[in-house]
N, C-alpha and C positions, 0 to 999 in steps of 0.2 A: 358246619359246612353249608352255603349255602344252597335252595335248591332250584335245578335246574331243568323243569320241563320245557317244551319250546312253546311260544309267546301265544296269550290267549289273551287277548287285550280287553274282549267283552266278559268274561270273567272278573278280570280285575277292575273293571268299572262299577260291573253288579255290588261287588262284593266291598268296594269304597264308598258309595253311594249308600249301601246298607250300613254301614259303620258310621259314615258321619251324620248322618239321620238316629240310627241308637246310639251315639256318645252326646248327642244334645239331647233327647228323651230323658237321660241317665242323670246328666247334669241340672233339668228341671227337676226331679225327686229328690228332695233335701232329704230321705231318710235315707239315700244311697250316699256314702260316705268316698268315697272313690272308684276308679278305675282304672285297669288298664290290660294294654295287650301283655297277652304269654304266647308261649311257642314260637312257631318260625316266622309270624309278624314282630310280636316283642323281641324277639333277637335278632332281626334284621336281615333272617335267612331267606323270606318268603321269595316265589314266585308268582307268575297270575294263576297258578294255579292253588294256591294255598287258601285254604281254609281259615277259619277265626277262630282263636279261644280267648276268650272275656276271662279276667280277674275281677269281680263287681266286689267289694266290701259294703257289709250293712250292717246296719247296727244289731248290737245283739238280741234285742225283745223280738227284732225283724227278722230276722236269719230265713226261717221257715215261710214267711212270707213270700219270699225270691225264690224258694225251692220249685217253682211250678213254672211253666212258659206262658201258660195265660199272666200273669205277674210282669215277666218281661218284656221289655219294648220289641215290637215285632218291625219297626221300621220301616218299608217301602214295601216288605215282601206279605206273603202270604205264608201261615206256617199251616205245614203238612204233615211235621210229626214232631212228637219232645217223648222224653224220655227220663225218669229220675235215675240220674247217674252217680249218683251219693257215695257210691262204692266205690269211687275212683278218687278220692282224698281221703284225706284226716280227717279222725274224730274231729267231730263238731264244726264238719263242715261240710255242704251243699253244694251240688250239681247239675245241670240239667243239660244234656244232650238234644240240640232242637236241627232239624231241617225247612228252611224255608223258600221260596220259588218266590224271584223277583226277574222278572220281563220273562217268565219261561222259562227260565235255568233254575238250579240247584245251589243253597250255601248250606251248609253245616256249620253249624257254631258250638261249640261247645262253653255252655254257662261253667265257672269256676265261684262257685256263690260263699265267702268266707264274712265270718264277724271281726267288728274290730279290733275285739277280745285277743284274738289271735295270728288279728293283720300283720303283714311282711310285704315291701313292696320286693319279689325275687330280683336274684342280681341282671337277668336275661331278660328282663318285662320292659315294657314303654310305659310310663304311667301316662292315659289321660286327663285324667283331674283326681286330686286330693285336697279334700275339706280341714283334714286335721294332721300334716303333717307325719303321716305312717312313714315309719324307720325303713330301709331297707337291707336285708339280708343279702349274705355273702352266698349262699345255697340260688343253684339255681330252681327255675319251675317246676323239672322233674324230680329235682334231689327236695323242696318243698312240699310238693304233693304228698311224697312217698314216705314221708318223715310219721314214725309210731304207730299207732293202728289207725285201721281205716273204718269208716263209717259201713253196717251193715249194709246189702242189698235190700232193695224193698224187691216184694214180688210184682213178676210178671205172666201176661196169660200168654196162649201161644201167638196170640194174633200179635200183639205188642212184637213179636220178635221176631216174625215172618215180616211186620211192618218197618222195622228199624231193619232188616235185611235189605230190602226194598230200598230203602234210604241211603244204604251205606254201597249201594252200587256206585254211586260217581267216585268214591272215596278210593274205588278199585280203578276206577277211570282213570284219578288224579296218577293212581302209582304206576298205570303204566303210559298216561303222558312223560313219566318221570325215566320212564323204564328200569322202574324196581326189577327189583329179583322177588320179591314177597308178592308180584301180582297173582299170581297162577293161585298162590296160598289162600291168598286175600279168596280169587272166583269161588274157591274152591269150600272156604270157610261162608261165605254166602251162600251155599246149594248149587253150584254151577258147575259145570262139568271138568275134566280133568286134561290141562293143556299147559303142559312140562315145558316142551323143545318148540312153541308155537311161536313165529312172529305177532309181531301186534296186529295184524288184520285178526289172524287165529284168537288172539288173546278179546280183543273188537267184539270178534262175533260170538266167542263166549259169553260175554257182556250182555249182549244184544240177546242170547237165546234164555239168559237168567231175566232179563227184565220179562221177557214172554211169561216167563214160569210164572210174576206175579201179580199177570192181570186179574186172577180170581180173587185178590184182597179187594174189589174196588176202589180203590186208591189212585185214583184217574189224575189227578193233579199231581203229586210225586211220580208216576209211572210214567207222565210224560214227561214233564220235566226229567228225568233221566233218559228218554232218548232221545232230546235234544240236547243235553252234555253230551252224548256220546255221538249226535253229528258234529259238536265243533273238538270233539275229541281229535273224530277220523279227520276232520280238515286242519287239525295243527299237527298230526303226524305226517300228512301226506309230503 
């Protein structure tokens, strides 16, 4: 199904201008074996509010190497958090969770970092380039991710997770540009207060009083960069 929040056009500008800047970084490193989109870009479902999730394949001596955001191409923006997110695939394969801020705003991208050992291009993906010809599978991204055990969590401190909190407010943005029923959950799973039966202003300035909460991380470039998503939030609701 595709999705439907109402039109943010400077979002989806940001967020194409950072793609096609990191698909030509990606295609200059000859130890990067392919690419491509997953989730609701690679299936065709996106809006301007959607987000990125990279399929990168590397070779396998490499794998490890791409597990980090300093490693990846940062594109136009500037990055303000990553995170190892290893724990969300298969064995023997890497993830990195990054937020970057390009003209002001906020993108999340989430790295899907696999070897070729174990490459599939999923049936729901867009490939951008392939050096060698990878097979692709009838599974889609989520039934590939999910497939046998997953790679342990690495630790994290508490700052790392008050700062991915931080990060993960426009994500609450996105859902109720969308008008999820999972916003309230989402505020609420971020430290933000509790607002059931709120309209979107209510749901807004929930928004708005959890970004307050995280002015003491110093984290001044994500902090703002989230409340300016959340002025072109309020101006594609209105």
């Amino acid at each position: 199904m595709k999705n439907t929040g109402p039109p943010a056009p400077r979002l989806a500008r940001i967020r194409d201008r950072w793609l096609s800047a990191v698909t030509d970084a990606l295609q200059d490193d000859q130890l990067v074996v392919g690419a491509a989109l997953v989730g609701s870009l690679g299936a065709g479902r996106a809006d301007d509010w959607s987000d990125i999730d990279l399929l990168l394949i590397a070779e396998d001596a490499h794998l490890d190497d791409y597990a980090t955001a300093d490693r990846l191409p940062k594109g136009p923006g500037q990055l303000t958090f990553a995170i190892d997110a290893r724990h969300n695939g298969p064995l023997g394969t890497r993830a990195v969770s990054a937020q970057y801020v390009v003209d002001g705003l906020p993108l999340w991208i989430d790295w899907h970092i696999h070897p070729v050992s174990l490459a599939n291009w999923p049936s729901d993906s867009t490939v951008l380039f392939d050096r060698c010809d990878i097979d692709r599978t009838s599974a889609t991204f989520s039934e590939y991710l999910n497939r046998g055990q997953h790679e342990s969590s690495t630790p994290k401190t508490p700052h790392d997770h008050k700062a991915m909190r931080l990060a993960l407010v426009p994500v609450a943005g996105k859902q109720l540009a969308r008008r999820s029923s999972e916003t309230a959950q989402t505020i609420e799973f971020l430290g933000g207060p509790h607002v059931s039966d709120g309209d979107w202003k209510d749901h807004l300035a929930a928004l708005r009083q959890l970004l307050d909460q995280f002015a003491a991380l110093g984290l001044t470039d994500s902090l703002s960069a989230g409340y300016a998503y959340l002025e072109v939030l309020e101006e594609a609701l209105h």
